[in-house]
MDAnalysis code that builds the backbone (N, CA, C; Angstrom):
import MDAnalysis as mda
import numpy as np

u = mda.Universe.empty(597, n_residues=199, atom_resindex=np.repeat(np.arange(199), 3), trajectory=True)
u.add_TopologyAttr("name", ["N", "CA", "C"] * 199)
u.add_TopologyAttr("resid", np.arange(1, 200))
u.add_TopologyAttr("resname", ["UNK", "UNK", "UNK", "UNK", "UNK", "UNK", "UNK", "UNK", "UNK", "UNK", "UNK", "UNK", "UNK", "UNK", "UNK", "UNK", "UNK", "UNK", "UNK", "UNK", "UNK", "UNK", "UNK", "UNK", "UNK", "UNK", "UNK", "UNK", "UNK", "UNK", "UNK", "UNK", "UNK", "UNK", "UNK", "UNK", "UNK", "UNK", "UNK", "UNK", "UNK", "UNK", "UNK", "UNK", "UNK", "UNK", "UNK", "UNK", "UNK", "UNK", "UNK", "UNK", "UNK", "UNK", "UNK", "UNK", "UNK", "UNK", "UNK", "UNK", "UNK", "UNK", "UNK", "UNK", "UNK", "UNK", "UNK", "UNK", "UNK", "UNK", "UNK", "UNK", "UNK", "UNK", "UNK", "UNK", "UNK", "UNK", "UNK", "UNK", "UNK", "UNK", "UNK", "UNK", "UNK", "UNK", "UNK", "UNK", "UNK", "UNK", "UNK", "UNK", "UNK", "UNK", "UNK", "UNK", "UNK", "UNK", "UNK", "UNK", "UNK", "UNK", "UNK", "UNK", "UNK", "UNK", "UNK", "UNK", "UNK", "UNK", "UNK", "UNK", "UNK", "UNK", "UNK", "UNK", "UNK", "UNK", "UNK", "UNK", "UNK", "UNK", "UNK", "UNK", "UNK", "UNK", "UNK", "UNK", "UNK", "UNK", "UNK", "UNK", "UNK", "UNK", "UNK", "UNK", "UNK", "UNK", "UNK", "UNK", "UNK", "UNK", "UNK", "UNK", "UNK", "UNK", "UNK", "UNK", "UNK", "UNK", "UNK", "UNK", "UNK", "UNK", "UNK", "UNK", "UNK", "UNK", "UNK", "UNK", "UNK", "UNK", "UNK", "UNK", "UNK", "UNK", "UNK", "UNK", "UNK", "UNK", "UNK", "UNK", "UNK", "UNK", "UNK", "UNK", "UNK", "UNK", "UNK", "UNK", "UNK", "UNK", "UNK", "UNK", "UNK", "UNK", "UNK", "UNK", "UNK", "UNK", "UNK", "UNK", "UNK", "UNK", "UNK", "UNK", "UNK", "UNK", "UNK"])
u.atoms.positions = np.array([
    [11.428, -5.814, -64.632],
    [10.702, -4.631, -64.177],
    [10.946, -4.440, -62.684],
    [11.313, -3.321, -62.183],
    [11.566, -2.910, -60.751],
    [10.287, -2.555, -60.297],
    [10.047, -3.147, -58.982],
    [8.865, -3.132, -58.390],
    [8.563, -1.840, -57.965],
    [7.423, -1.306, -57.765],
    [7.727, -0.212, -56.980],
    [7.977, 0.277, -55.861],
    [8.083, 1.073, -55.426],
    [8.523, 1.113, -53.674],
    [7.847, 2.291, -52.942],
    [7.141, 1.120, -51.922],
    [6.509, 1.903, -50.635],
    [6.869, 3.057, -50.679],
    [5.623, 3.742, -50.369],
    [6.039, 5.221, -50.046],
    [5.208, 5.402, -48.726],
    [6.207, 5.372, -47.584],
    [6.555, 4.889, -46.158],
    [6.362, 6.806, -45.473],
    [5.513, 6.282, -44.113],
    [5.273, 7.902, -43.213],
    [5.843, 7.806, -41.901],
    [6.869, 8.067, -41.665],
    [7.022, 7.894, -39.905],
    [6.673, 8.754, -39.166],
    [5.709, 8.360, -38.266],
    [5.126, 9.571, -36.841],
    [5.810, 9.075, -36.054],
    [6.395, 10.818, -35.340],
    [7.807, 10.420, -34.387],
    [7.210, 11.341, -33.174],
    [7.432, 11.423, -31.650],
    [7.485, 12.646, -30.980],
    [8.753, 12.599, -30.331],
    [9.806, 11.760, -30.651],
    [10.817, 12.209, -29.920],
    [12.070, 12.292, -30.718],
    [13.313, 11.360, -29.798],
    [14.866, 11.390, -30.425],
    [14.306, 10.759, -31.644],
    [13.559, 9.897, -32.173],
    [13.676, 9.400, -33.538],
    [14.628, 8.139, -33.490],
    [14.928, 7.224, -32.714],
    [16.129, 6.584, -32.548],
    [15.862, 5.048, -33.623],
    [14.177, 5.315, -33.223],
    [14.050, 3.844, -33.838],
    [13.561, 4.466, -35.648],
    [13.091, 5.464, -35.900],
    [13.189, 6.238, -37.231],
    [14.246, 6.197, -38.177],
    [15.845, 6.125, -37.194],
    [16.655, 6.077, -37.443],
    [17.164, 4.723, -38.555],
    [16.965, 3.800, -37.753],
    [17.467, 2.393, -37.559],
    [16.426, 2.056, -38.518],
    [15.450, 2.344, -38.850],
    [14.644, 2.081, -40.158],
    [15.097, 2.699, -41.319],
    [15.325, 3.833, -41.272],
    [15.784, 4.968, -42.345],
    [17.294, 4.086, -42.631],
    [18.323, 3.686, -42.088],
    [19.558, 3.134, -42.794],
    [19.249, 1.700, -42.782],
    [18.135, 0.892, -42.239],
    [17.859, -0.481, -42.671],
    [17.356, -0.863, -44.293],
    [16.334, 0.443, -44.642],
    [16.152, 0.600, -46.050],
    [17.230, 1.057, -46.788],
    [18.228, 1.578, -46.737],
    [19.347, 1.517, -47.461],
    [19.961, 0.555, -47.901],
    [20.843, 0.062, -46.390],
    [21.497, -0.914, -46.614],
    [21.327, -2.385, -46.846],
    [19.904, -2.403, -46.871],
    [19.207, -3.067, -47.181],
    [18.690, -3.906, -48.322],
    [18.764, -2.060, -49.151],
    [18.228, -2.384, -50.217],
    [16.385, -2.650, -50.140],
    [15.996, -2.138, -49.003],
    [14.289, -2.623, -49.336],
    [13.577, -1.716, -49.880],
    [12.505, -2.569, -50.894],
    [11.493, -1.730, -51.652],
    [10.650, -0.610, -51.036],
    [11.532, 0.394, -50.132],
    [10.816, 0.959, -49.892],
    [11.145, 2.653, -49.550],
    [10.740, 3.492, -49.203],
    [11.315, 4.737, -49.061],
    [10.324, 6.070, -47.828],
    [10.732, 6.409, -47.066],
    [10.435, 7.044, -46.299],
    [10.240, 8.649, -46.599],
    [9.276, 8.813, -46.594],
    [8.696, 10.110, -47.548],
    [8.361, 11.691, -46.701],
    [7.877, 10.942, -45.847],
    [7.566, 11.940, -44.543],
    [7.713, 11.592, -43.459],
    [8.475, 12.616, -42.234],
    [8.529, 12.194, -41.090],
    [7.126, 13.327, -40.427],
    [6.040, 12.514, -39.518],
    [5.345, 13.593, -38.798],
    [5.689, 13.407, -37.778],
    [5.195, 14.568, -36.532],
    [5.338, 14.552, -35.742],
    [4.690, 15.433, -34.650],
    [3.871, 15.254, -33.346],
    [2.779, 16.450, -32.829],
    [3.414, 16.978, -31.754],
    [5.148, 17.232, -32.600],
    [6.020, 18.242, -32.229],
    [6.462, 19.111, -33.249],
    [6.918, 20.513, -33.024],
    [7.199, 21.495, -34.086],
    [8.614, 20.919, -33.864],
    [9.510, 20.599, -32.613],
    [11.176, 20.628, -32.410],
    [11.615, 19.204, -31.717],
    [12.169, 18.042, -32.452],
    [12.674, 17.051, -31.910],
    [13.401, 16.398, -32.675],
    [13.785, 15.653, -31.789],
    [15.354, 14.802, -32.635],
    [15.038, 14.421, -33.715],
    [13.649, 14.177, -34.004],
    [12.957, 12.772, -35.583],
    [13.409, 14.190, -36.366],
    [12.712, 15.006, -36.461],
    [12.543, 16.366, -37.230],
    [13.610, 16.911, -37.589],
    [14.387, 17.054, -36.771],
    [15.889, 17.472, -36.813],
    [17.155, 16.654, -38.205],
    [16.410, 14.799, -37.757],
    [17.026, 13.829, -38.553],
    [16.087, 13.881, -39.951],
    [15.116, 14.047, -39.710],
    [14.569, 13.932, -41.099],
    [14.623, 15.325, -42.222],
    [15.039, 16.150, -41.686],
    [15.600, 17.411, -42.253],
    [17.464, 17.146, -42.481],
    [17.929, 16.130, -41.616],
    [19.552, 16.228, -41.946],
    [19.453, 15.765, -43.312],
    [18.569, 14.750, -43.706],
    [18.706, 13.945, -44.755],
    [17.512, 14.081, -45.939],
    [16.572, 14.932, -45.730],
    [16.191, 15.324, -46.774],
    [14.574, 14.974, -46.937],
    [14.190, 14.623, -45.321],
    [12.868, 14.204, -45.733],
    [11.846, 15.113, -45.574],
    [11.023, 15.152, -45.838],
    [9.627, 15.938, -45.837],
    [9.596, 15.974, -44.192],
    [9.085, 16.961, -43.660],
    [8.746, 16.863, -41.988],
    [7.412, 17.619, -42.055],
    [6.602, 17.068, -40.889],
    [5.437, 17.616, -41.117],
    [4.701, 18.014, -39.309],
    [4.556, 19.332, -38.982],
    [4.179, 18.875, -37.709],
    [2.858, 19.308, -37.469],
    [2.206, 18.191, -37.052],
    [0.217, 17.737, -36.778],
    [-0.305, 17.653, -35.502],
    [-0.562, 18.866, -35.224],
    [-1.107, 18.524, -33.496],
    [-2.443, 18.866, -33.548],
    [-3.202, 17.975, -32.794],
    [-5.210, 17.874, -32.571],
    [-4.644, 19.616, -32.173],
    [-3.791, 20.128, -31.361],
    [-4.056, 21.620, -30.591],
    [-4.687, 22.211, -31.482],
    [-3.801, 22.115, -32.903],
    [-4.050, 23.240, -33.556],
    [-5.657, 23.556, -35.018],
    [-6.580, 22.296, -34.609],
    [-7.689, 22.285, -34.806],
    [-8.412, 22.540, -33.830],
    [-10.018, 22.972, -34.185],
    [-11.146, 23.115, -34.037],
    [-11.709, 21.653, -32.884],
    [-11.525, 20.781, -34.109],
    [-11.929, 19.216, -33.198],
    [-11.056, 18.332, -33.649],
    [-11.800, 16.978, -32.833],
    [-10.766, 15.731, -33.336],
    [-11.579, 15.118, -34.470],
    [-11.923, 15.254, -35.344],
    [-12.843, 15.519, -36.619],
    [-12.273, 16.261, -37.793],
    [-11.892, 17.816, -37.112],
    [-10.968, 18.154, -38.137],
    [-9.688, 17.616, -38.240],
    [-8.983, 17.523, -37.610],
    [-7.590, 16.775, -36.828],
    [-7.428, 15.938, -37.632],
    [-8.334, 14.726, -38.000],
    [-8.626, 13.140, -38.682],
    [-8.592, 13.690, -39.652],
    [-9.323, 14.525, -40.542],
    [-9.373, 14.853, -41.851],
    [-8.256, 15.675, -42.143],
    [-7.747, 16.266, -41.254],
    [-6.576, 16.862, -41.950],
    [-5.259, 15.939, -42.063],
    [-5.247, 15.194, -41.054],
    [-3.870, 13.877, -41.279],
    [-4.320, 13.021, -41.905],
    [-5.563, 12.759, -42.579],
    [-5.871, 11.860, -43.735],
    [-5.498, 12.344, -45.343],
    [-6.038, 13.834, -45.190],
    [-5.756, 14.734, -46.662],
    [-4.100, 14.352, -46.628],
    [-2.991, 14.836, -46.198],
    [-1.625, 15.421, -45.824],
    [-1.087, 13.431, -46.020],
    [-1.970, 12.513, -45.394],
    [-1.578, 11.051, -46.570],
    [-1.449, 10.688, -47.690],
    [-2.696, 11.202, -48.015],
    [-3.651, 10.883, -49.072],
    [-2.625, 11.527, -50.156],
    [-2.404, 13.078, -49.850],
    [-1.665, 13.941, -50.771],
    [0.043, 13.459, -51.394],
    [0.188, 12.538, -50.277],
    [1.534, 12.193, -50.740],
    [1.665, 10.706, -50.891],
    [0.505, 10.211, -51.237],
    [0.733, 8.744, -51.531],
    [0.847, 7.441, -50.695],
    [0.723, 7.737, -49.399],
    [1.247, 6.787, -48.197],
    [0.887, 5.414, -48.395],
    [1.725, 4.648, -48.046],
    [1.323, 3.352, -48.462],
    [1.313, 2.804, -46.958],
    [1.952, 2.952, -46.500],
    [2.513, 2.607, -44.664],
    [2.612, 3.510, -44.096],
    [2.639, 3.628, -42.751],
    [2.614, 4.494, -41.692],
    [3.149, 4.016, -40.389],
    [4.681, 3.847, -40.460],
    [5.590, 3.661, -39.081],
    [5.249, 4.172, -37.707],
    [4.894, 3.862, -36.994],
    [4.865, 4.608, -35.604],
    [6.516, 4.302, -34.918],
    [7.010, 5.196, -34.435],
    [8.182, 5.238, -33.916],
    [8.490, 6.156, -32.881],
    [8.223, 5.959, -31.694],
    [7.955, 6.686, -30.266],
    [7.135, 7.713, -30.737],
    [5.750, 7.980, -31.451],
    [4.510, 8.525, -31.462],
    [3.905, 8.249, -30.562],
    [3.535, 10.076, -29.452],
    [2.737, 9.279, -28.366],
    [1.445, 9.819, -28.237],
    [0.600, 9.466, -29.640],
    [-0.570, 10.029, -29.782],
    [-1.103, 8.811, -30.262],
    [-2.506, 8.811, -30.099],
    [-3.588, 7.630, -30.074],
    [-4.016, 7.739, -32.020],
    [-3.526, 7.124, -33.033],
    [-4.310, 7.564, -34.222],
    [-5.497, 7.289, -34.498],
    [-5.779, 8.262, -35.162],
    [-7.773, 8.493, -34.755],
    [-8.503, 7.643, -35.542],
    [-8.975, 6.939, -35.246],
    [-9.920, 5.795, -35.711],
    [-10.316, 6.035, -37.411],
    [-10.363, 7.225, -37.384],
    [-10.590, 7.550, -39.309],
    [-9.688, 7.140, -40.317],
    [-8.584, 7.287, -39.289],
    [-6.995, 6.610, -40.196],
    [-6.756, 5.670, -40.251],
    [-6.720, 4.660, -39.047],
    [-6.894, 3.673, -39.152],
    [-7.854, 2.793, -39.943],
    [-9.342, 3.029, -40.001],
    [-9.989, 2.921, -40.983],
    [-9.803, 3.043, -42.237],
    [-9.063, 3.986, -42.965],
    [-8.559, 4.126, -43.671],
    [-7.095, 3.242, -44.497],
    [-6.769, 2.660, -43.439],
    [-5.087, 1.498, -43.797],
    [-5.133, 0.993, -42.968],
    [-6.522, 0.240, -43.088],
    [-6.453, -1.217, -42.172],
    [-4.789, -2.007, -42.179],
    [-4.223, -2.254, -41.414],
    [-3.242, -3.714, -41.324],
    [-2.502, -2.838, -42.277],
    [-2.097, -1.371, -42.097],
    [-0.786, -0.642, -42.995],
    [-0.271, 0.273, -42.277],
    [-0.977, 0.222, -40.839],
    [0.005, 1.161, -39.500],
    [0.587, 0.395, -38.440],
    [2.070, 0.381, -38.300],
    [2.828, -0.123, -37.612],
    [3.234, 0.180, -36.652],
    [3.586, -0.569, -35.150],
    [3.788, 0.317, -34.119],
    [4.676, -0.830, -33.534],
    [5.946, 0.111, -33.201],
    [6.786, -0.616, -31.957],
    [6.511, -0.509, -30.392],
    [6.453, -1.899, -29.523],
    [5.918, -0.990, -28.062],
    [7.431, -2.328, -27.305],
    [7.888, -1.556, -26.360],
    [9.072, -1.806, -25.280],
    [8.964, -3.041, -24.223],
    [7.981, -3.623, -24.791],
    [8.050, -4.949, -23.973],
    [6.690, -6.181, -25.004],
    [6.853, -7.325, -24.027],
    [6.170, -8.079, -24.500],
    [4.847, -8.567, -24.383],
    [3.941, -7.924, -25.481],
    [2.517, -7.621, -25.517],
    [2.628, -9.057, -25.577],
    [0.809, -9.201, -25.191],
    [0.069, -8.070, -24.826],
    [0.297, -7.784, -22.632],
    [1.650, -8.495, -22.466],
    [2.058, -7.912, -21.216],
    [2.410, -6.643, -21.169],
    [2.167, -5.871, -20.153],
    [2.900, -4.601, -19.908],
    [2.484, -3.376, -21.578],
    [1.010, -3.159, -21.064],
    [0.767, -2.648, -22.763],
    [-0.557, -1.845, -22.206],
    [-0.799, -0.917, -23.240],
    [-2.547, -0.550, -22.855],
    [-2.164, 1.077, -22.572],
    [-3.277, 1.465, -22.956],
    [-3.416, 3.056, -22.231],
    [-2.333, 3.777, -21.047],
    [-1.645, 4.510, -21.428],
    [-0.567, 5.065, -20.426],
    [0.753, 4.300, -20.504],
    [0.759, 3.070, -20.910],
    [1.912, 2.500, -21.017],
    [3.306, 2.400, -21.598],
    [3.936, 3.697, -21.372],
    [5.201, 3.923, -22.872],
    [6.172, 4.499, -21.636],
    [7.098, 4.723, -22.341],
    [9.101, 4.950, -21.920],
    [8.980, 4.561, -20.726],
    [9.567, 4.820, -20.218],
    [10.047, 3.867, -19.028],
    [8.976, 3.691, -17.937],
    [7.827, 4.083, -17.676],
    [6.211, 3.042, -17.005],
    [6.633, 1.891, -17.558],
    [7.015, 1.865, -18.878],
    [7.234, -0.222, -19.023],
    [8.238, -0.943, -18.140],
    [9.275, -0.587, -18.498],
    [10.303, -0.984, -17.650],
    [10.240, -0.591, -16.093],
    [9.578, 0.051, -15.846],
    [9.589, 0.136, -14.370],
    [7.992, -0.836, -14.191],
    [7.473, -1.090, -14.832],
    [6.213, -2.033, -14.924],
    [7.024, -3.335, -14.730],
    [7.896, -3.685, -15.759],
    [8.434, -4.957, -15.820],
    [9.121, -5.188, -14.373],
    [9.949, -4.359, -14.139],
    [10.937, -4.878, -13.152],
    [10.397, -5.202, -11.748],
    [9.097, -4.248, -11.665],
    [8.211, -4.247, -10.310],
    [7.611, -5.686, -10.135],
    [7.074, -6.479, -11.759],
    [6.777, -7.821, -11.238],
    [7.529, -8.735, -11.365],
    [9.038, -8.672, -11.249],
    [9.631, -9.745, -11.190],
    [10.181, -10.633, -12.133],
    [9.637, -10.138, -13.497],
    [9.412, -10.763, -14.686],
    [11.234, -11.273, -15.046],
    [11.671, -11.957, -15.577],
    [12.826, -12.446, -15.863],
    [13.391, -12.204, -17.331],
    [12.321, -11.882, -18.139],
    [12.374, -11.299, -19.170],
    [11.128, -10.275, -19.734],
    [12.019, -9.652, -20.910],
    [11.258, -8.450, -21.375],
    [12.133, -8.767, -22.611],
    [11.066, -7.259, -23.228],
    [11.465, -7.661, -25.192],
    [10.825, -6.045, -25.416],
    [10.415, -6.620, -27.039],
    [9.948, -5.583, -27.693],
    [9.041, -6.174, -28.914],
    [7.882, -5.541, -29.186],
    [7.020, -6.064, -30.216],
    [6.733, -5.041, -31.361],
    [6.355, -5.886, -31.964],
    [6.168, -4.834, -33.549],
    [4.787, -5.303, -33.820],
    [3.880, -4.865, -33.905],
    [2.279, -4.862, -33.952],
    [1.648, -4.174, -34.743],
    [0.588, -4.640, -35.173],
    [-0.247, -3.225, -36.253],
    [-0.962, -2.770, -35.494],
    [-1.275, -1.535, -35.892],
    [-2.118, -0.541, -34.800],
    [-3.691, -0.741, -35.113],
    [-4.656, -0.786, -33.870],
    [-6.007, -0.971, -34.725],
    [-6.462, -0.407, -33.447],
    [-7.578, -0.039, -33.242],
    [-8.163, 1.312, -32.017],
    [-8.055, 1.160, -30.837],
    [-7.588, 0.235, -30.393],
    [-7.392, -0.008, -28.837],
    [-5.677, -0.066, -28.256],
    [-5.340, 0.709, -27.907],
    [-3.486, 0.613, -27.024],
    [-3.246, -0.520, -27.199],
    [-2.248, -0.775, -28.091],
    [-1.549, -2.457, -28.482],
    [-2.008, -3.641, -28.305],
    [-2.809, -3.424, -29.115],
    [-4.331, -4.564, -28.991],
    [-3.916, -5.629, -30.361],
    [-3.686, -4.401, -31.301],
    [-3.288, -4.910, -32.787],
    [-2.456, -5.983, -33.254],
    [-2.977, -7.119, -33.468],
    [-1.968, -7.902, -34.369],
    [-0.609, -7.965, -34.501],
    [0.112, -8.853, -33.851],
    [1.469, -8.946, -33.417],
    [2.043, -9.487, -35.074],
    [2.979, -8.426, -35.376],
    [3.705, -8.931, -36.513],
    [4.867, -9.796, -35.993],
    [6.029, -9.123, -34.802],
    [7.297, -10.371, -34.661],
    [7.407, -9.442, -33.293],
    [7.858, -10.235, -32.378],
    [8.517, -10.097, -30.758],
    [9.770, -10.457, -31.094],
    [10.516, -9.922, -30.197],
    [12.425, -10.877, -29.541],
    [12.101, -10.193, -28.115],
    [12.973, -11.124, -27.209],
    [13.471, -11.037, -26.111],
    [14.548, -10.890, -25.275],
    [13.946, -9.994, -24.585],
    [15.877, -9.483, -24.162],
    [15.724, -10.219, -22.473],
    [16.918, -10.262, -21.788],
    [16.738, -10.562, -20.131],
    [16.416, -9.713, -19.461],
    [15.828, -9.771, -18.071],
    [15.854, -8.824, -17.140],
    [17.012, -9.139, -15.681],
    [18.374, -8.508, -16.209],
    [19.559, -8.794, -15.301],
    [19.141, -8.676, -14.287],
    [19.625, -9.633, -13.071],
    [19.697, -8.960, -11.476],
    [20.101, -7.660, -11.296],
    [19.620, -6.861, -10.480],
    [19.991, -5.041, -10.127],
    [19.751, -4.392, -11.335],
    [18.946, -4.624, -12.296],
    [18.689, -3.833, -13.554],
    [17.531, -2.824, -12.851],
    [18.010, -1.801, -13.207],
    [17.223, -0.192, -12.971],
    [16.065, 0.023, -14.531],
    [14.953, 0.346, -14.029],
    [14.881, 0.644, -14.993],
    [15.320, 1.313, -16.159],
    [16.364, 2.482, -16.275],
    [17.424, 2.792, -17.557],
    [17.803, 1.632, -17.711],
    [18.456, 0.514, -17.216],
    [19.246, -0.400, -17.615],
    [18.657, -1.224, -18.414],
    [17.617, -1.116, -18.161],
    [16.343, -2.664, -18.882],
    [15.909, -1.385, -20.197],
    [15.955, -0.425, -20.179],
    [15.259, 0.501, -20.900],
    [16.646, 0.354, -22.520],
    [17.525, 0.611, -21.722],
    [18.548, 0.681, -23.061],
    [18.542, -0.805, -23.267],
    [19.127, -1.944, -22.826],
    [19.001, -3.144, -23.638],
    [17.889, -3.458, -24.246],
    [16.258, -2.922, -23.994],
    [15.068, -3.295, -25.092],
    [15.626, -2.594, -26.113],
    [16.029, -1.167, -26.217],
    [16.000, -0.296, -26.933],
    [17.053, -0.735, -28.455],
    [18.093, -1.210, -27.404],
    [19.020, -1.821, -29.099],
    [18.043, -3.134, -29.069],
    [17.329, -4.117, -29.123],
    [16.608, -5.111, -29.139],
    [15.414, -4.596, -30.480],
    [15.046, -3.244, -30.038],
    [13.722, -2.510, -30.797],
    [14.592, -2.169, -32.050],
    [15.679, -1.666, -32.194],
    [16.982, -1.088, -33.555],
    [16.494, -2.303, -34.097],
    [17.099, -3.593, -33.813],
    [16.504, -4.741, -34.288],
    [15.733, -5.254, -35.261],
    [14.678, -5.132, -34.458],
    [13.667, -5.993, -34.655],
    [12.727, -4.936, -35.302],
    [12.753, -4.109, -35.290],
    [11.682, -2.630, -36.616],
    [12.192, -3.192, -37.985],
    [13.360, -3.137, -37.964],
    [13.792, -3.314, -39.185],
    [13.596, -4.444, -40.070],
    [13.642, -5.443, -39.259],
    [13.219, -6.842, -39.605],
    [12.140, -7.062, -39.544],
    [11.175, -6.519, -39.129],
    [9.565, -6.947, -39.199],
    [9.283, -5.684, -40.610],
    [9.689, -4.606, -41.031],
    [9.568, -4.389, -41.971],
    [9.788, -4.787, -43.275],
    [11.118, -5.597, -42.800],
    [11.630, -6.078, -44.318],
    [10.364, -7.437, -44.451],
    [10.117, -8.098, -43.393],
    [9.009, -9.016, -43.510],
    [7.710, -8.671, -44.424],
    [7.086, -7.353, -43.746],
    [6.060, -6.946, -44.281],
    [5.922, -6.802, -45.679],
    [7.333, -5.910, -46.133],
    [7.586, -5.542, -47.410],
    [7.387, -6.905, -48.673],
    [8.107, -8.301, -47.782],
    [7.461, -9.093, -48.472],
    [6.823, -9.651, -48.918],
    [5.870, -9.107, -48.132],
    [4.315, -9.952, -48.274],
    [3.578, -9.256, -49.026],
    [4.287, -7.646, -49.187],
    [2.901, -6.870, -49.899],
    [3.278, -6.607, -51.263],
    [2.079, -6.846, -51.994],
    [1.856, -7.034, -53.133],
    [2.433, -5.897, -54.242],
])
C-alpha cells in the first residue's frame, strides 16, 4: 500500500529560491509529499511566477485586504482547511503567522531563518540585517536553521542547523549568498527528516 502524501503549502514573499529547492527535492527525491499551494502577501513575485510555471495553485493573502487581523486568521485558516494542508513551508515569508494558525498545526509550520538561532534572530531580523548582524560581531561562523514556527520570531523548536564560514573581507552579499546555497541544503533535508517521522 502507498502511503499517502503530504499535501504541503508554501508561503513565499519573494524570488522563491528556497520554494524552489524544495519543489525539485520532492521529486528527485521521491518524498511522500507534494506541494499544493504556493501563498503569498504578494499579488507579483518570483514564488508566484514559479509556482504558476509548474502548475501549482497560487494564492495571494494580505491582512490589507481585510477588515481585521481576525478576519485575516479566518480567512487563511478556511483557504487550508479547504485544500487539505498537512504542512505549511515558510520560505522567505515576511509575515508574522497569526497565532490562530499556528494553533491550529501545532509543530506542522516550518520556517527557514539565515543564520544560527537562536543567534542573530527575533523581530526585524531577515535578508541581509542578518548578515550584516553577523559580520558586525565578529562571529567566525554563520549557518542557517530550519525551525518550527510557534508565536514568537524564531523562538520555535530547532528541527536541523549547518554551518557555513564567515571569510575574511566577506561583505555582507558575500556571507548572504554562501548561507543561501547552505539554506538549498538543508530545507530539503530537514523535510525529508520530518516526512519521516510523520505518521
Amino acid at each position: 500500500m502507498i502511503d499517502k502524501k503530504k499535501r504541503l503549502a508554501v508561503f513565499c514573499s519573494g524570488t522563491g529560491s528556497n520554494f524552489k529547492a524544495l519543489f525539485h527535492a520532492i521529486i528527485e527525491r521521491e518524498l511522500p509529499a507534494e506541494i499544493v499551494m504556493c501563498l503569498s502577501n504578494r499579488s507579483q513575485c518570483g514564488a508566484i511566477d514559479f509556482a504558476k510555471e509548474y502548475g501549482i495553485e497560487t494564492l495571494h493573502l494580505s491582512e490589507s485586504q481585510f477588515g481585521s487581523h481576525d478576519d485575516f486568521a479566518r480567512a487563511m485558516l478556511s483557504e487550508l482547511r479547504d485544500r487539505q494542508i498537512d504542512m505549511i513551508l515558510l520560505a522567505g515569508y515576511l509575515r508574522k503567522i497569526p497565532d490562530a494558525v499556528i494553533a491550529a498545526y501545532p509543530e506542522k509550520i516550518v520556517n527557514i531563518h539565515p543564520s544560527l538561532l537562536p543567534q542573530f534572530g527575533g523581530h526585524g531580523m531577515y535578508g541581509m540585517r542578518v548578515h550584516e548582524a553577523v559580520i558586525a560581531s565578529g562571529e567566525t561562523r554563520s549557518g542557517a536553521t530550519v525551525h518550527f514556527v510557534n508565536e514568537e520570531y524564531d523562538k520555535g523548536r530547532i528541527i536541523m542547523q549547518n554551518h557555513v564560514p564567515v571569510l575574511p573581507g566577506d561583505t555582507p552579499k558575500t556571507l548572504a549568498e554562501r548561507v543561501l546555497r547552505c539554506e538549498h541544503r538543508l530545507y530539503p533535508a530537514a523535510l525529508e527528516k520530518l516526512l519521516d517521522k510523520q505518521p
